[in-house]
ROMARMI-747653 format. One record per atom (N, C-alpha, C, O): residue number from 1; residue in one letter; atom name; x, y, z. Coordinates in Angstrom, 2 decimals. Example, Ala and Ser with C-alpha at 12.3 -4.5 7.8 and 13.67 -1.06 7.14 Angstrom:
residues 2
pos, code, site, u, v, w
1, A, N, 13.19, -5.69, 7.80
1, A, CA, 12.30, -4.50, 7.80
1, A, C, 13.20, -3.30, 7.80
1, A, O, 14.24, -3.32, 8.46
2, S, N, 12.85, -2.25, 7.08
2, S, CA, 13.67, -1.06, 7.14
2, S, C, 12.90, 0.03, 7.87
2, S, O, 13.41, 1.14, 8.04
END
This chain:
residues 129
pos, code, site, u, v, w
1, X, N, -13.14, 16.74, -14.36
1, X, CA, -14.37, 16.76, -13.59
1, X, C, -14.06, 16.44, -12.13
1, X, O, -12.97, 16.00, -11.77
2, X, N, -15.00, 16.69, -11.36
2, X, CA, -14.72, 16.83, -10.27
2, X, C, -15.93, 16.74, -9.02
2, X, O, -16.55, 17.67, -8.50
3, X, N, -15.98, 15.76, -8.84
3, X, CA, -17.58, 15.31, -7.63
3, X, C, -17.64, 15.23, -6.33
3, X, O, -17.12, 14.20, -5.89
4, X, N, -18.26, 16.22, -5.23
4, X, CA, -18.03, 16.29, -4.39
4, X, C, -19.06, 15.49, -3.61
4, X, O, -20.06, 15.07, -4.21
5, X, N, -18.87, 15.20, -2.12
5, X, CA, -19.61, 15.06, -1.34
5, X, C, -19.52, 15.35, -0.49
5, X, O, -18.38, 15.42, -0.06
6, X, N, -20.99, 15.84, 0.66
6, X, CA, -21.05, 16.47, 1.91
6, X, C, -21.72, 15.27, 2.84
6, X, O, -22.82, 14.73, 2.70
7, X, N, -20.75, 15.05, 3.79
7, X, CA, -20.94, 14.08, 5.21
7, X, C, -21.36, 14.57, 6.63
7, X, O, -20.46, 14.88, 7.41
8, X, N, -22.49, 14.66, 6.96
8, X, CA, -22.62, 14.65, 8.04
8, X, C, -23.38, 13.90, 9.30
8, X, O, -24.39, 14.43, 9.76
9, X, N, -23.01, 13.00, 9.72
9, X, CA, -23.10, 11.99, 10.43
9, X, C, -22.37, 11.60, 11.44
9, X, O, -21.54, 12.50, 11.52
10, X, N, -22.07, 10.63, 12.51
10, X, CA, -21.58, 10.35, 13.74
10, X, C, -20.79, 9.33, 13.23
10, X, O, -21.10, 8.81, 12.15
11, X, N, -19.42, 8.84, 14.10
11, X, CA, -18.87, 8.19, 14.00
11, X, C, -19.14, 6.91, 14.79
11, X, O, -19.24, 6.99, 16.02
12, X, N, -19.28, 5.40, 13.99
12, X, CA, -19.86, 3.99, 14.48
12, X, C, -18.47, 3.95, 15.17
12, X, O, -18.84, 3.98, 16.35
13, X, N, -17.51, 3.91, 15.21
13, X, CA, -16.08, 3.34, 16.17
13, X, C, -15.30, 4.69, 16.48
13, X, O, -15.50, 5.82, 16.02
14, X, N, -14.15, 4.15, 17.61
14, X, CA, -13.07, 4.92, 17.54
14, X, C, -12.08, 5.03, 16.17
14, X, O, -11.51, 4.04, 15.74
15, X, N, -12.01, 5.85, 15.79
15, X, CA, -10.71, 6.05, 15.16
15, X, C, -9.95, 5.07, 15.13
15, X, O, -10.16, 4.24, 16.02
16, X, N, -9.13, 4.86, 14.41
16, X, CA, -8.10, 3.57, 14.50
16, X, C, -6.82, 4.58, 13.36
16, X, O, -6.91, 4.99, 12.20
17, X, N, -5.80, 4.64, 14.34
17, X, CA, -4.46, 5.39, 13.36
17, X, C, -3.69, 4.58, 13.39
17, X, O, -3.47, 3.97, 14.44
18, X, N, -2.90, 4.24, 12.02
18, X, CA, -1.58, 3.33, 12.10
18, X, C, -0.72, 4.43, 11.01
18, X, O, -1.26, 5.43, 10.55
19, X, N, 0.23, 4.16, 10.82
19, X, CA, 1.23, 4.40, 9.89
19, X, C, 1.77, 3.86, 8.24
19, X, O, 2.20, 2.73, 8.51
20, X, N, 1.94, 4.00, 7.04
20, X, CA, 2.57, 3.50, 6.41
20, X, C, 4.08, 2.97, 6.82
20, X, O, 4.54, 3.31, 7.91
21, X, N, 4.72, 2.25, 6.05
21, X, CA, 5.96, 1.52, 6.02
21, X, C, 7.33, 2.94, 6.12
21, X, O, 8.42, 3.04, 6.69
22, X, N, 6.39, 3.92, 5.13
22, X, CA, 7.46, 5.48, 5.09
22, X, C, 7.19, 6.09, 6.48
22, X, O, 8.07, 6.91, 6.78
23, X, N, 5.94, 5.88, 7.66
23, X, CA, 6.02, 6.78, 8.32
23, X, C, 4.69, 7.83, 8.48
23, X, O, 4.42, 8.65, 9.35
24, X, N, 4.01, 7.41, 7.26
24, X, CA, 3.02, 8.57, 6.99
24, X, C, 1.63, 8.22, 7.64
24, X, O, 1.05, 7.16, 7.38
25, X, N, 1.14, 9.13, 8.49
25, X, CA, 0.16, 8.45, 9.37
25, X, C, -1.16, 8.56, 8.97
25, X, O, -1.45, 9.63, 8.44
26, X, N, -2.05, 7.73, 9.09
26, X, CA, -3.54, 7.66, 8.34
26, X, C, -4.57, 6.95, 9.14
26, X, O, -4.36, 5.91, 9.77
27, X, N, -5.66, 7.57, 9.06
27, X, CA, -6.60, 7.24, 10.37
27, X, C, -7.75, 6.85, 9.57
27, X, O, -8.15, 7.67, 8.74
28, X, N, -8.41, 5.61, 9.72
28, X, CA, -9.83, 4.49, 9.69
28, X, C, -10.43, 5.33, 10.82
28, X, O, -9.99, 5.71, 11.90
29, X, N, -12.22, 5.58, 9.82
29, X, CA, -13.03, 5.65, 10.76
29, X, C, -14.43, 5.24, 9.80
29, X, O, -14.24, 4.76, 8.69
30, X, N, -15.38, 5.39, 10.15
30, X, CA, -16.60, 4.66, 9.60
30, X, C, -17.99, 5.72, 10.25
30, X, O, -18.29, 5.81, 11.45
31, X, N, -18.49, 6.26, 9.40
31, X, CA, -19.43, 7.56, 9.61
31, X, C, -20.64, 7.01, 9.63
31, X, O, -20.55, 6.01, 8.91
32, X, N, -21.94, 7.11, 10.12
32, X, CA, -23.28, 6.72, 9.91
32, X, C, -24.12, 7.90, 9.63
32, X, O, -24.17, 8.81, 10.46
33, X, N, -24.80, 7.97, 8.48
33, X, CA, -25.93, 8.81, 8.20
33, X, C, -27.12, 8.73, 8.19
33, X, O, -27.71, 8.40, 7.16
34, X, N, -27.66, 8.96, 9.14
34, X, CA, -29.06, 8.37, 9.14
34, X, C, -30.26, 9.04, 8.56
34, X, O, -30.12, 10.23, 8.29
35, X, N, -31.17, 8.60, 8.38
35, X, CA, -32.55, 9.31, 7.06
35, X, C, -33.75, 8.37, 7.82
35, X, O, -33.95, 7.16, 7.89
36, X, N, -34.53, 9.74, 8.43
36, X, CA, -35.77, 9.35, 8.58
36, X, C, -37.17, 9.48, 7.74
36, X, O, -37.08, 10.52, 7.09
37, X, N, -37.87, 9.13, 7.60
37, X, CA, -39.35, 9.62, 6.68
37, X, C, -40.49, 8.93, 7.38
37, X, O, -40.57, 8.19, 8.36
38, X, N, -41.51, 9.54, 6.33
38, X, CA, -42.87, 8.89, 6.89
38, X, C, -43.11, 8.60, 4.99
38, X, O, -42.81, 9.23, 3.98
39, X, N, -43.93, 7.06, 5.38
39, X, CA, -43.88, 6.68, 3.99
39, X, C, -45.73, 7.08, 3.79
39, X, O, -46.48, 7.66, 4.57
40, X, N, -45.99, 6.56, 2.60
40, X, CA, -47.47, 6.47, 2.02
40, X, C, -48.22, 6.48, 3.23
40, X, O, -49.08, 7.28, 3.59
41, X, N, -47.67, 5.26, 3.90
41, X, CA, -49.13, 4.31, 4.54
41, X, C, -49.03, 5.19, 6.08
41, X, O, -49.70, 4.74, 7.00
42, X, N, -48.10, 6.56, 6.34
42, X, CA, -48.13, 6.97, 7.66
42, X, C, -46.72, 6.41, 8.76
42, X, O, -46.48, 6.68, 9.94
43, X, N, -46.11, 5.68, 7.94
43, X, CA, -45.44, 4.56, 8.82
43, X, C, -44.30, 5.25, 8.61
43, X, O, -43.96, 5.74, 7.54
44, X, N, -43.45, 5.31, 10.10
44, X, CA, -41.94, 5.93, 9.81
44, X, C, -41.02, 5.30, 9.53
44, X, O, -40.79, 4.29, 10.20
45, X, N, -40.24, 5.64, 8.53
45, X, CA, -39.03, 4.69, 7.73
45, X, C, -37.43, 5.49, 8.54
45, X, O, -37.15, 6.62, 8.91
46, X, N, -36.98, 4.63, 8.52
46, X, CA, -35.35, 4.86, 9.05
46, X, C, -34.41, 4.25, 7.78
46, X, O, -34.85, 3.32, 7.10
47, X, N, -33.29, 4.76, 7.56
47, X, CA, -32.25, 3.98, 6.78
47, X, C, -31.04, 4.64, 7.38
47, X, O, -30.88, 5.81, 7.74
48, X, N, -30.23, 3.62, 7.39
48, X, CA, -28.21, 4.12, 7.33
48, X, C, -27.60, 4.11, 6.46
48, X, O, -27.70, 3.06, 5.83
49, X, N, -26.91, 4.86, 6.02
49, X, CA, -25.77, 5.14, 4.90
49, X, C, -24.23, 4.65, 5.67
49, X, O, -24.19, 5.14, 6.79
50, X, N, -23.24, 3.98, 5.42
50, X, CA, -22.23, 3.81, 6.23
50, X, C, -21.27, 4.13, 5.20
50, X, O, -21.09, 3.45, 4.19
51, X, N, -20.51, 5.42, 5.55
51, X, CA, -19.24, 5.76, 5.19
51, X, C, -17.85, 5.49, 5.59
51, X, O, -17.31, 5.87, 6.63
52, X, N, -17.17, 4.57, 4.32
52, X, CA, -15.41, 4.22, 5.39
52, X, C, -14.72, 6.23, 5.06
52, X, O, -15.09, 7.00, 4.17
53, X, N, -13.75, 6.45, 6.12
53, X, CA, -13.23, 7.41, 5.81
53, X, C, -11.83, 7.43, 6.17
53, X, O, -11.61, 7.82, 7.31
54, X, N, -10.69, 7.06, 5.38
54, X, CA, -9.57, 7.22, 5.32
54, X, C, -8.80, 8.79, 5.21
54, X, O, -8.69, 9.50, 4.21
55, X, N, -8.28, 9.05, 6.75
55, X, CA, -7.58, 10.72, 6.42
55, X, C, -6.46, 10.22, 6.65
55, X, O, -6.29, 9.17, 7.27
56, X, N, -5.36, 11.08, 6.05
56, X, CA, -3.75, 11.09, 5.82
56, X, C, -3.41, 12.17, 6.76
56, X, O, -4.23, 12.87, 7.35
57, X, N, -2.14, 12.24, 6.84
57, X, CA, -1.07, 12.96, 7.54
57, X, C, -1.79, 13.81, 8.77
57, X, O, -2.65, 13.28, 9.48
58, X, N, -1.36, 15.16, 8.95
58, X, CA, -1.71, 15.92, 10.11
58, X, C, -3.68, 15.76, 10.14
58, X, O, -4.35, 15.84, 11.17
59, X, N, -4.18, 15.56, 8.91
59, X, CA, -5.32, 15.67, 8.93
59, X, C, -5.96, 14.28, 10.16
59, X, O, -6.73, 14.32, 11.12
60, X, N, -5.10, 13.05, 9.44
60, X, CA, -5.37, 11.72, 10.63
60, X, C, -4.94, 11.84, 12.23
60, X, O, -5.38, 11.26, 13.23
61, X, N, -3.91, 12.83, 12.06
61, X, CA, -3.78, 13.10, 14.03
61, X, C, -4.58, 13.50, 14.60
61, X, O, -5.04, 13.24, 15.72
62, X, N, -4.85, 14.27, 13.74
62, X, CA, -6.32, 15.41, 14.34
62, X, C, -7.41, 14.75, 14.71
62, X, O, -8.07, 15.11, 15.68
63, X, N, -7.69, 13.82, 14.04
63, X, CA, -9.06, 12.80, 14.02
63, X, C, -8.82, 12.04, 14.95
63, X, O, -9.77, 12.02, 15.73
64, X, N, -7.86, 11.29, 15.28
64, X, CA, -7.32, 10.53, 16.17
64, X, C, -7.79, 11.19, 17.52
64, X, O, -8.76, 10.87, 18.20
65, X, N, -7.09, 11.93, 17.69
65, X, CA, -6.92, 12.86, 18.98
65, X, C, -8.37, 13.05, 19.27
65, X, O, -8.95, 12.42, 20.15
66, X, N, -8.99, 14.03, 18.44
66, X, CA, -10.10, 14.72, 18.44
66, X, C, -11.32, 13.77, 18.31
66, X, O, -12.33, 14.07, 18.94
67, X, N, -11.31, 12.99, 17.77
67, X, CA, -13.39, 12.13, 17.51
67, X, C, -13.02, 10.54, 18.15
67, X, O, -12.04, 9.80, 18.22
68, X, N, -14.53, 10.54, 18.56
68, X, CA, -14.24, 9.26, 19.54
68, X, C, -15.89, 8.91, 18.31
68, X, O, -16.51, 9.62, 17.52
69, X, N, -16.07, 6.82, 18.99
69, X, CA, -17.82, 6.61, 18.73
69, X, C, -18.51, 7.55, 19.36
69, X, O, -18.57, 7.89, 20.54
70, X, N, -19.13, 8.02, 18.16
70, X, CA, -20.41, 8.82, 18.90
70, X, C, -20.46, 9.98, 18.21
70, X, O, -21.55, 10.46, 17.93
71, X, N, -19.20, 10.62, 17.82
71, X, CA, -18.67, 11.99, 17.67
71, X, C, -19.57, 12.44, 16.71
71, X, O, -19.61, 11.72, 15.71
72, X, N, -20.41, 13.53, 16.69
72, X, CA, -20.85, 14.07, 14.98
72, X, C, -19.28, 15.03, 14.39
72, X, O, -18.33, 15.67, 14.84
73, X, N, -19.96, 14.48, 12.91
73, X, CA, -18.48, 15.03, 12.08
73, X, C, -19.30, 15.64, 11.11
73, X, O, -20.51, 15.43, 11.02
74, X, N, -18.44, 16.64, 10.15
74, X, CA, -18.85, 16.50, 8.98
74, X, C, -17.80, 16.64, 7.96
74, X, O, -16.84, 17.35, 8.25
75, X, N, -17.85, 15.94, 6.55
75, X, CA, -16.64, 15.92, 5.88
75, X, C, -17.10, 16.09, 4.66
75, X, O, -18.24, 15.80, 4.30
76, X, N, -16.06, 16.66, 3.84
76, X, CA, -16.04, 17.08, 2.47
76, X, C, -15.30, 16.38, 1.63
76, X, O, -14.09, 16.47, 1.86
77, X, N, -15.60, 15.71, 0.73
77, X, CA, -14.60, 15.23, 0.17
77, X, C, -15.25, 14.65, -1.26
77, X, O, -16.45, 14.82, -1.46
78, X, N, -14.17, 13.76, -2.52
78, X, CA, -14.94, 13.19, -3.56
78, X, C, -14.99, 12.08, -3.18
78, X, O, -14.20, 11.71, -2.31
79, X, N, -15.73, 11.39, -3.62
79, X, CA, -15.74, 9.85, -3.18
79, X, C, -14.91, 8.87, -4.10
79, X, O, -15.35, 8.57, -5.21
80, X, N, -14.01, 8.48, -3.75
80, X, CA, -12.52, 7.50, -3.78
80, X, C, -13.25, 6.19, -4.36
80, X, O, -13.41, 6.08, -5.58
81, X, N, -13.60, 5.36, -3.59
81, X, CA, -14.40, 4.17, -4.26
81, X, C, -15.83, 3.38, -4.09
81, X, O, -16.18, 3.34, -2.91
82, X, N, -16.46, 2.95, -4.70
82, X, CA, -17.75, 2.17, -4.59
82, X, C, -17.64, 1.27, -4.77
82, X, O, -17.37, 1.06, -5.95
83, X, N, -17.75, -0.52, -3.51
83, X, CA, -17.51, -1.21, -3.86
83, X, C, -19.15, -1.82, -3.26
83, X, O, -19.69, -1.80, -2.16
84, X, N, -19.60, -2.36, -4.70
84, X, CA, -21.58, -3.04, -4.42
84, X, C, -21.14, -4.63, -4.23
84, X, O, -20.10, -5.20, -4.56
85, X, N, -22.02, -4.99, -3.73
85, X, CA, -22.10, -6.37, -3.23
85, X, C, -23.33, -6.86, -2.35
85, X, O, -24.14, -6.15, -1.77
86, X, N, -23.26, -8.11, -2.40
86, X, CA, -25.06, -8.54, -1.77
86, X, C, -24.61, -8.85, -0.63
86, X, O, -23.45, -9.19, -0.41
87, X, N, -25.60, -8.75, 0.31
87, X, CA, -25.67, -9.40, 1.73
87, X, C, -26.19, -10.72, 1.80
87, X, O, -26.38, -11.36, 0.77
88, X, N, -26.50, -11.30, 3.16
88, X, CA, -26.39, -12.68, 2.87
88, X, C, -28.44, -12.94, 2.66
88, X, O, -29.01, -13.95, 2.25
89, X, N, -29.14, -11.45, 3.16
89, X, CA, -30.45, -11.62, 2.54
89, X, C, -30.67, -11.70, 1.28
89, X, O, -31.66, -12.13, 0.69
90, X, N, -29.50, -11.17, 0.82
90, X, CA, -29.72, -11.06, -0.94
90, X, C, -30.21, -9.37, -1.28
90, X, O, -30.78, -8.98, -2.29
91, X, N, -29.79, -8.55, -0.11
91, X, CA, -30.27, -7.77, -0.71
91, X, C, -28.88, -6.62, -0.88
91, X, O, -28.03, -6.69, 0.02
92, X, N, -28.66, -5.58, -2.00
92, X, CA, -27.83, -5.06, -2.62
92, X, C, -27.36, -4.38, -1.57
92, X, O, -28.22, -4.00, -0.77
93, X, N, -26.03, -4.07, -1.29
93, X, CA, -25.06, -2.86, -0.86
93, X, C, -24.21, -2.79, -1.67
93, X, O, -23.94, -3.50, -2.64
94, X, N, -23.46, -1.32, -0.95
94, X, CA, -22.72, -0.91, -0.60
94, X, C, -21.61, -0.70, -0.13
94, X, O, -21.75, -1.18, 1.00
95, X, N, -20.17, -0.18, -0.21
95, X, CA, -19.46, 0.23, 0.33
95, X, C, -18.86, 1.80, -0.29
95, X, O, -18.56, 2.14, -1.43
96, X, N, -18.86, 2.45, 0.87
96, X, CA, -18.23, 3.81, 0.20
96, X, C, -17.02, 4.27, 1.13
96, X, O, -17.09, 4.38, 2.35
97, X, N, -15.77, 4.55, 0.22
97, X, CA, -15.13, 5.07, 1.26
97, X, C, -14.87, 6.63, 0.60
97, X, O, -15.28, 7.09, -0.46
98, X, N, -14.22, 7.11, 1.43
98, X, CA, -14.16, 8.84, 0.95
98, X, C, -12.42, 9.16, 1.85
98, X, O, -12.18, 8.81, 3.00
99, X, N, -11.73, 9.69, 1.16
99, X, CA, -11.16, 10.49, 1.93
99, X, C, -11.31, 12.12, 1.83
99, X, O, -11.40, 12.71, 0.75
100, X, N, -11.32, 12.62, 2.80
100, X, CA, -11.61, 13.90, 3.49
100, X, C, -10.60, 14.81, 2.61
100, X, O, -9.52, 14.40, 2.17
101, X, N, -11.15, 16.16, 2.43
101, X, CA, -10.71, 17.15, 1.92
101, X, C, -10.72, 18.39, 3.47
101, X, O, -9.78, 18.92, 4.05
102, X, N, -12.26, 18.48, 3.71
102, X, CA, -12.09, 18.99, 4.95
102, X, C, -12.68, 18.10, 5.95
102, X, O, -13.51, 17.26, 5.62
103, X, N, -12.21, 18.30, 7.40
103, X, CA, -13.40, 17.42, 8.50
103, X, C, -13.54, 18.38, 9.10
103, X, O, -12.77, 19.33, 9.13
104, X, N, -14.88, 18.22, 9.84
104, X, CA, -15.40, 19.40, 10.96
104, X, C, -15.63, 19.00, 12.08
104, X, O, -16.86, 18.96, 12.07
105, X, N, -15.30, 18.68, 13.07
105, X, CA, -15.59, 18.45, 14.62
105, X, C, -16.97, 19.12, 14.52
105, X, O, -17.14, 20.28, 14.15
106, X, N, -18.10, 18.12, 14.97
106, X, CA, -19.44, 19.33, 15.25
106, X, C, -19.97, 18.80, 17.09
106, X, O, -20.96, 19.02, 17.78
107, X, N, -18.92, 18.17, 17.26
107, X, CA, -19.64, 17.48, 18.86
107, X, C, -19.06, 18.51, 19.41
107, X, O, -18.09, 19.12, 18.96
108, X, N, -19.69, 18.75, 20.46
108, X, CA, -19.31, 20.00, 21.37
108, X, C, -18.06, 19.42, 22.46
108, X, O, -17.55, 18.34, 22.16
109, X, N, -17.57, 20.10, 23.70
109, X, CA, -16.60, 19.32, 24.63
109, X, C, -17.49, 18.98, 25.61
109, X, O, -17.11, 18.30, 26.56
110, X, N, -18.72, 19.39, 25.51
110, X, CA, -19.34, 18.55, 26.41
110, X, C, -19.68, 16.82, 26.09
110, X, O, -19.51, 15.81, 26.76
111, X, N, -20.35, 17.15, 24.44
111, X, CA, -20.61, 15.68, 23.48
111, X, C, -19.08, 14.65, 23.48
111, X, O, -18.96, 13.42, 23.49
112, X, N, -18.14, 15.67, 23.49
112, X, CA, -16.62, 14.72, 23.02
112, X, C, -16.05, 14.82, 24.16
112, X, O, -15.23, 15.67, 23.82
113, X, N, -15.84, 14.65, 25.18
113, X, CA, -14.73, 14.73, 25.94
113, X, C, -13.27, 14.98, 25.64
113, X, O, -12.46, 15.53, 26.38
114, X, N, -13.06, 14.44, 24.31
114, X, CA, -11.81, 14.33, 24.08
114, X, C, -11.26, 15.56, 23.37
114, X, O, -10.05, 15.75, 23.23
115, X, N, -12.00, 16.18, 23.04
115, X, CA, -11.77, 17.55, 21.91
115, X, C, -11.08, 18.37, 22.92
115, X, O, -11.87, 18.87, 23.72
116, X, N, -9.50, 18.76, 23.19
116, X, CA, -8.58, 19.80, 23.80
116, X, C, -9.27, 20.94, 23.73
116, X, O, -10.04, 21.22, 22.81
117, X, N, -8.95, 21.76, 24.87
117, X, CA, -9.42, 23.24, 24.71
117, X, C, -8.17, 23.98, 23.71
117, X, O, -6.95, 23.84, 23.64
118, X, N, -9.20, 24.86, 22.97
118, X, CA, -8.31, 25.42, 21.79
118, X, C, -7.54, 24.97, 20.55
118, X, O, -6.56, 25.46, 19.99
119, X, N, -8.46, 23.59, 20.21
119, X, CA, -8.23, 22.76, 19.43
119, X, C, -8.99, 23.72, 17.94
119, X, O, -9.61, 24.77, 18.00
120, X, N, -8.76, 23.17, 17.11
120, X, CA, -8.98, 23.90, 15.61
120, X, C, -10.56, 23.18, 15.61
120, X, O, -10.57, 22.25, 16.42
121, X, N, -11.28, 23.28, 15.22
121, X, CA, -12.85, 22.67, 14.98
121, X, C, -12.48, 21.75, 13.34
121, X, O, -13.34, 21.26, 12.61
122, X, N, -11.52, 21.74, 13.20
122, X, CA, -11.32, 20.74, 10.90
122, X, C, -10.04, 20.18, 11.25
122, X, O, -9.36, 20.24, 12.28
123, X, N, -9.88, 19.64, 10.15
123, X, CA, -9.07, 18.84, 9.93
123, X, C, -8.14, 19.85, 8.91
123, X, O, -8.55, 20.99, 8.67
124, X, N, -7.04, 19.42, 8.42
124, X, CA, -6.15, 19.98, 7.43
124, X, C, -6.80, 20.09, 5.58
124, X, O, -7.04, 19.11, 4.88
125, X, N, -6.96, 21.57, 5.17
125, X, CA, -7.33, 21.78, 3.97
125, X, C, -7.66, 20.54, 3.04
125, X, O, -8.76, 20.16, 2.65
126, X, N, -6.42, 20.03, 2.79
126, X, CA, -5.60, 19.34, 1.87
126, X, C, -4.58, 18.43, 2.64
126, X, O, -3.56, 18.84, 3.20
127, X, N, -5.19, 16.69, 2.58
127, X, CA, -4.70, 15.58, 3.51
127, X, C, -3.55, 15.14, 2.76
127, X, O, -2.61, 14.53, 3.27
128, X, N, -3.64, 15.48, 1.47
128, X, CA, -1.95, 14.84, 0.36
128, X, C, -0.87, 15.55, 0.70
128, X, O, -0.09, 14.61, 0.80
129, X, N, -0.14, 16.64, 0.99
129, X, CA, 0.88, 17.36, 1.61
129, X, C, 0.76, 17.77, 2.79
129, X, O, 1.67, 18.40, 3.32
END
């Protein structure tokens, strides 16, 4: 079996890339999804979804280089782990992290500054080889 999910949301930080001990490079970032409504009573509701997103190899350079805070992304991927836990209101979360199958640059070079001209708009197919 096999469960996908579709991300599209802005990035809360910069990127953060470090390396494994072998060399292999992997990039922290943290996605926000936001959901607006209007409830019963007329009143508009907001919520955030916060996604961790761990990419590997050429896929983490790319991210690095390419998305800053702010950036809209969108990513494909299954979701890796769910870790629930209470806050200090007592009320239930969350943690989700995902690593990426595909990423999509959707900020323009005007939105990103940082996005090179003639840069690829994704990340690498497949982040394991």
């Amino acid at each position: 079996m096999f469960a996908q999910i579709t991300i599209i949301g802005n990035l809360g930080q910069n990127p953060e890339l470090r390396h494994t001990p072998s060399g292999i490079p992997v990039c922290n970032f943290s996605v926000a999804v936001n959901r607006t409504w209007t409830d019963g009573n007329e009143e508009p509701q907001e919520t955030v979804t916060w996604y961790r997103v761990k990419a590997w190899r050429r896929q983490a350079e790319s991210c690095h280089e390419n998305l800053k805070k702010g950036s809209k992304v969108l990513i494909v991927s299954e979701i890796i782990e769910v870790n629930p836990w209470i806050d200090g209101d007592g009320t239930p979360r969350a943690t989700i992290e995902v690593t990426p199958r595909t990423v999509r640059f959707l900020s323009s070079r005007q939105d990103n500054g940082e996005i090179p001209e003639g840069e690829p708009a994704h990340g690498d197919e497949n982040p394991f080889f």
